[in-house]
C-alpha positions as CSV (number, residue, x, y, z in Angstrom):
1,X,115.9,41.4,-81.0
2,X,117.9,37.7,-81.7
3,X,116.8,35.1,-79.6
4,X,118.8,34.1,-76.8
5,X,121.1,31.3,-77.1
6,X,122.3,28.8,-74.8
7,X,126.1,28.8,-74.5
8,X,125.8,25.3,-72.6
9,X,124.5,23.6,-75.8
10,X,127.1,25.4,-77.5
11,X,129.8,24.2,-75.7
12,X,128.0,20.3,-75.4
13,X,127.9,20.6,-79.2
14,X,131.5,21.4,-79.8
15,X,133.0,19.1,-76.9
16,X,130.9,16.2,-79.2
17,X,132.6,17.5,-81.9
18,X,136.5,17.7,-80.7
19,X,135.1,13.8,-79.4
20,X,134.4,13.0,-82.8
21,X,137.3,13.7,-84.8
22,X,139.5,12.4,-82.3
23,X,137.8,9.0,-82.3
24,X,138.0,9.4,-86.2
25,X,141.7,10.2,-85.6
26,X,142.4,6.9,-83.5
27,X,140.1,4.4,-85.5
28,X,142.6,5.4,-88.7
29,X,145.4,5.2,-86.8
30,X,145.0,2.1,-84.4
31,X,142.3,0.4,-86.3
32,X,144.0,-2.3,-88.2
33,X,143.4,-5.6,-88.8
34,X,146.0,-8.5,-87.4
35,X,146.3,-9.8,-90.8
36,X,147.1,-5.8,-91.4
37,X,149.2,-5.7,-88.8
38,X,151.0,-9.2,-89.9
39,X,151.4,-7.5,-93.6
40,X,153.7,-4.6,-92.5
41,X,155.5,-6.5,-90.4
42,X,156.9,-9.1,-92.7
43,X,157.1,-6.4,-95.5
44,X,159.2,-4.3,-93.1
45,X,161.3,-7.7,-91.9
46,X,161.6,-8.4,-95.7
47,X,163.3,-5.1,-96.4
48,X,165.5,-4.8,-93.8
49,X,166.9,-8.5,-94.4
50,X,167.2,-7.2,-98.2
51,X,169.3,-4.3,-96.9
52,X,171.4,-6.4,-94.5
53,X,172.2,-8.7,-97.3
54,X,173.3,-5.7,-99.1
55,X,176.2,-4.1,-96.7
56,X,179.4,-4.5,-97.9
57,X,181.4,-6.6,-95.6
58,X,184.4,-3.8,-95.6
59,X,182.8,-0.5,-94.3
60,X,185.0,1.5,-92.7
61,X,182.1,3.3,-90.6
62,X,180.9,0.1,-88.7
63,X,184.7,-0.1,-87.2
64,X,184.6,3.2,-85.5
């Protein structure tokens, strides 16, 4: 016969795990730097000003 196993280290062992790859999930998603942080900020203000600078004065759709 197999040996018996023990479903609570199982279950431990996965739990650790799940716990793992969500702290992997968070450190990549909210683990920037400020100076990161700063980057895409002023990248994203850059573009938008761009883009503002780009409308045409005369569009009929920004009446409505």
């Amino acid at each position: 016969m197999s040996d018996p196993i023990n479903l609570n280290k199982f279950r431990k062992a996965r739990a650790k795990a799940d716990k793992e790859q969500r702290a992997k999930e968070n450190r990549a998603k909210f683990g920037r730097t400020k100076a990161e942080k700063t980057l895409d900020k002023a990248r994203a203000d850059t573009v938008t000003r761009l883009t503002d600078g780009h409308r045409l004065k005369d569009d009929p759709e920004q009446d409505s």
